[in-house]
Residue, then its C-alpha position, 0 to 999 in steps of 0.5 A: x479691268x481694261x479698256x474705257x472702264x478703266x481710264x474712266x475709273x482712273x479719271x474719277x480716282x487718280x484726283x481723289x488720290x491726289x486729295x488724299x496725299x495733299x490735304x492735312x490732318x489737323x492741328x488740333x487735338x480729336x476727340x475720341x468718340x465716348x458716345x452714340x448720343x449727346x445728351x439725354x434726348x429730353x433734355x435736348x427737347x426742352x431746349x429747343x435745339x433741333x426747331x433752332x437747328x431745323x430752323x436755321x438751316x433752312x430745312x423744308x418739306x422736300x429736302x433731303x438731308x443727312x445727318x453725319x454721324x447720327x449716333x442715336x438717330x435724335x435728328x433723324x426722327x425731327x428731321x425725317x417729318x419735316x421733309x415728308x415723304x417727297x423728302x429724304x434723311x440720310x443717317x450715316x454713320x461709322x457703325x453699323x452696329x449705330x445704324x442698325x440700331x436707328x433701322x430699328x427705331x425708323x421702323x418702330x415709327x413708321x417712317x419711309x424716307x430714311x436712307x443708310x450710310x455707312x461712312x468713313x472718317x475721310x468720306x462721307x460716302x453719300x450719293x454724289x449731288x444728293x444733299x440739300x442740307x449735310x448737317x454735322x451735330x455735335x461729331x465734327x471735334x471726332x473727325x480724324x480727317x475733316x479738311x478731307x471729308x470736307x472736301x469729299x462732301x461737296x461732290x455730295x451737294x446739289x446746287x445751292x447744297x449747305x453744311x451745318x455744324x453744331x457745336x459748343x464753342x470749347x477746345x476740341x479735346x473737351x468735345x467742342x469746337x472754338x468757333x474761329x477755329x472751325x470756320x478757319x477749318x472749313x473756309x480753308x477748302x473752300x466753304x464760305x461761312x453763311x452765317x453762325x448763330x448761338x442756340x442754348x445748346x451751343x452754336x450753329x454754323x452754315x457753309x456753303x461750296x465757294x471756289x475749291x482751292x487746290x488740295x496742295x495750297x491747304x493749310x491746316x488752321x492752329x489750335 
């Protein structure tokens, strides 16, 4: 490749690069994945989490939203009627075996708004300015890289675009996320916490993008 394709391709990765090299890991334990679904999809009904979780966030009828790391596609099949067909789900995931899986169960539904991605522990890899509502549910403690994905993920985000994690307020290696220590994590590149709200099946917490700070500054929060 030579020639103004390629500056142009330096320009777009060299900051990316740069990112990579600067932002920490963090200083906590990361889950391992054990699952593609949390919880027994029933049960998750019952207690109302996904109208807590659609309601706090503010998801409307055209919207498009991604569900990072779907897993079994619970969100994928609530949010997708919410946002109708002038709206869009993104179900992403690291596997395609996962999302293959969630293909499936779209299709058996009859939905048309569904997008797939299939994402990296440091990038979400969804389209860039896409996103209304980046909705994290029950995965963020299995993050290998959040402070980079973080960062990467607000490139995905249109204008007023938001970040919503779930979580249960316990340490990281019991697949939870103490709730200090995730906004320290999260206000850390930049995200301002909007608010944060118990629901029955843990806690949901809403960022928006505030001021980038440079990558070299990040500090990585203590456990």
């Amino acid at each position: 490749m030579t020639g103004p394709a390629r500056h142009f391709l330096l320009l777009v990765c060299l900051p990316l690069m740069a990112a990579a090299a600067t932002l920490p890991r963090p200083q906590r334990p990361v889950a391992k994945v054990v699952s593609t679904a949390w919880g027994e999809e029933a049960a998750r009904d019952k207690a109302g989490e996904a109208a807590d979780v659609i309601r706090i966030a503010g998801i409307k009828t055209g919207m498009a939203v991604a569900d990072i790391g779907t897993g079994g596609g619970y969100y994928v099949m609530r949010v997708a009627p919410v946002v109708g067909p002038q709206g869009r789900v993104f179900a992403q995931d690291l596997s395609l075996t996962v999302l293959d899986r969630v293909r499936q169960r779209v299709k058996a539904a009859r939905l048309t708004n569904i997008r797939y991605v299939q994402g990296r522990q440091a990038s979400a890899r969804l389209p860039a300015a896409s996103v209304d509502v980046a909705l994290m549910i029950h995965m963020y403690h299995e993050i290998e890289q959040p402070y980079l994905l973080l960062d990467r993920l607000r490139g995905s985000l249109k204008p007023g675009g938001r970040v919503v994690v779930v979580d249960l307020d316990r340490p990281s290696e019991e697949h939870g996320m103490p709730k200090a220590l995730l906004a320290c994590e999260v206000k850390a590149v930049g995200y301002e916490l909007v608010s944060m709200a118990d629901i029955t099946q843990g806690y949901v917490a809403v960022f928006r993008p505030g001021v980038r700070p440079r990558p070299e500054t990040v500090k990585a929060c203590r456990g």
